[in-house]
Every structure is written in C-alpha cells, then in structure tokens.
C-alpha angles and dihedrals in degrees: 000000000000123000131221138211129189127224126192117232127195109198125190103254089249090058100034087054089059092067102025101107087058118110121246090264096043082057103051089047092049092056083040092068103030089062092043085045088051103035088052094050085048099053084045096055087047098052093043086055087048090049093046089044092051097046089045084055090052102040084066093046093052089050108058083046081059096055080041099066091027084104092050103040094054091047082058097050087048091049092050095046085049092051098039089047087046089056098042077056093055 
C-alpha cells in the first residue's frame, strides 16, 4: 500500500485563485502531476548534461587519438597512390 506525505504550499493569490474552485482531491491529483511532470523534466535536463559533458570529454580524447594516427594515416594514403600509380604504369 502506498504512503503519503503532506506537504504545506503557500501560492501567490493570483495563482491560488486559478485552482480554488477544485476539490480537495482535485487538488491533490493536479500537484500530483505537476511534480512527476517536473521531476521527470528535470531528470531529463540532467541526463542530457551528463550526456553533453561526457561527449565534450570525448571529443577531446578523440581528438588527440586523431593527431596521434595523423603520421600514419597519411603514410597509408602515400603507400596506396604509389601502388595504384605503379599499376596505371603496368
């Protein structure tokens, strides 16, 4: 069975006359929601800064592999024009 616990709000009168004419439960639902539905964008925003953080820290590392293999990769380009030029020459 599922436990509640009650929490006290104070609303600006503006605000608070928007949802006045609820009932107590309609009440109860309506805050309900509006926390899940923030909890849940919130959870959202954070793992999509984790996710932004984490690609940022790879994008240096992969990176730096990048500069790493530069040498090589060029060596590699130079070895395939010479063996496709020595076989044009065939």
């Amino acid at each position: 069975m599922s436990q509640f616990q009650q929490i006290a709000l104070e609303l600006p009168e503006d605000l608070y006359s928007e949802i006045e004419h609820f009932t107590e439960e309609e009440k109860n639902s309506f805050f309900r929601n509006v926390l899940q539905e923030q909890i849940q964008q919130r959870k959202s925003t954070d793992f999509h800064n984790q996710m932004k953080q984490g690609y940022l820290e790879m994008a240096q590392i992969n990176m730096e592999l990048c500069r790493e293999f530069e040498e090589v990769e060029e060596e590699a380009l130079l070895e395939g024009e010479k063996v496709i030029n020595s076989s044009k020459d065939e």
